[in-house]
C-alpha positions in Angstrom: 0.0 0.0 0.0 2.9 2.7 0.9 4.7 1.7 -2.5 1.3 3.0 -4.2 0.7 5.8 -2.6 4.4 7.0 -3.4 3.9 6.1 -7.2 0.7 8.0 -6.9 2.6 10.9 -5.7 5.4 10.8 -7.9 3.5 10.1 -11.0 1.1 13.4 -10.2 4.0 15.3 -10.0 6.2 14.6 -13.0 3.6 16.9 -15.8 4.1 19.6 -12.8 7.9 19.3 -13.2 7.7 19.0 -16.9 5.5 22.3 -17.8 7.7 24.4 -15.8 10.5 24.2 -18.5 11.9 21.2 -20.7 15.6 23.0 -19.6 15.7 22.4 -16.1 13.6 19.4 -16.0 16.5 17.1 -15.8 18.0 19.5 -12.9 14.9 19.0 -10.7 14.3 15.2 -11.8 17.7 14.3 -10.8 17.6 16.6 -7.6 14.5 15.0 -6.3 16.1 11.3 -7.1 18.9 12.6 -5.2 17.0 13.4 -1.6 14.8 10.4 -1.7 17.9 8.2 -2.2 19.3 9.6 0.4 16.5 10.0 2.7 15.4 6.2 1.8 19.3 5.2 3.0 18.8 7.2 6.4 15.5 5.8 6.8 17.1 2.2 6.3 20.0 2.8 8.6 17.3 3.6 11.4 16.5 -0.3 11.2 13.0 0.4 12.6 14.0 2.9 15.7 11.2 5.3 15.8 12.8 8.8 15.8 11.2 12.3 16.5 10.1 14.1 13.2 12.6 17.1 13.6 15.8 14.3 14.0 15.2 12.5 10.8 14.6 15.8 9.0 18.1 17.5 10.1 19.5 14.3 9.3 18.6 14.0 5.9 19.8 17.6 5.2 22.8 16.8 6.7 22.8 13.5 4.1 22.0 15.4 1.3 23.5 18.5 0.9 26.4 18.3 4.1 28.8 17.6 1.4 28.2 20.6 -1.0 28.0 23.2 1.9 31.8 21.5 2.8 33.3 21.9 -0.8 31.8 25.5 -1.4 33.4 26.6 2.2 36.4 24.9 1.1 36.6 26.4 -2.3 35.3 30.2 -1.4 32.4 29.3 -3.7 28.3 30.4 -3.1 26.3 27.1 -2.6 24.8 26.7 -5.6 21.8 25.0 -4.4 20.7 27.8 -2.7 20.1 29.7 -5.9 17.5 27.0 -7.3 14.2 27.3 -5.5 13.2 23.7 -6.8 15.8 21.8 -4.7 14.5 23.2 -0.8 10.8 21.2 -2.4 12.3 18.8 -4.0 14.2 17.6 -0.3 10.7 18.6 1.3 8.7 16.3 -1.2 11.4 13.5 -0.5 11.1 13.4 3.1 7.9 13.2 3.5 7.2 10.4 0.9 9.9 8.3 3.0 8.7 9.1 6.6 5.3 10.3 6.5 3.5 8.3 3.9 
C-alpha cells in the first residue's frame, strides 16, 4: 500500500515538473532522485528505531547537501543550491514520501 501511494505521488507530480520548463527538468528530476535516495538510506539505517520528526529531517539535510556546503566553504564558492528554489521542495517532497506516507 505505501509503495502505491508514493507512485501516486510521484506520478502526479512529474507533468508539474515538466511544464515548468523542458531546460531544467532534468536538474529538478535528478535533484529529487537525489534526496529520496538519500533520505530512503537514512531511513534504512534507522532499522525500525522510531525517531522524533525534527531528528530525521536534520538528518537527511545533513545526508544530502552536508557535502556541498563543505566543498563550497572549502573552495570560497556560493552554494549553488541555494540559488535554485526547486531543490528546498524537491528535499521537502522527498522526506515526506519516505517518513510520512
Amino acid at each position: 500500500r505505501r509503495e502505491g501511494v508514493r507512485m501516486l505521488v510521484l506520478s502526479s507530480l512529474a507533468p508539474f515538473w515538466f511544464f515548468m520548463g523542458n531546460d531544467e527538468f532534468a536538474s529538478m528530476f535528478l535533484d529529487f532522485v537525489f534526496c529520496l535516495h538519500t533520505c530512503v538510506l537514512y531511513r534504512r539505517s534507522l532499522e525500525e528505531k522510531r525517531q522524533p520528526w525534527l531528528q530525521t529531517f536534520i538528518g537527511c539535510i545533513i545526508g544530502t547537501f552536508g557535502g556541498t556546503v563543505l566543498t563550497s566553504f572549502a573552495l570560497g564558492i556560493p552554494i549553488t543550491f541555494l540559488s535554485r528554489m526547486h531543490t528546498p521542495m524537491a528535499f521537502s517532497i522527498a522526506w515526506w514520501l519516505v517518513f510520512c506516507s
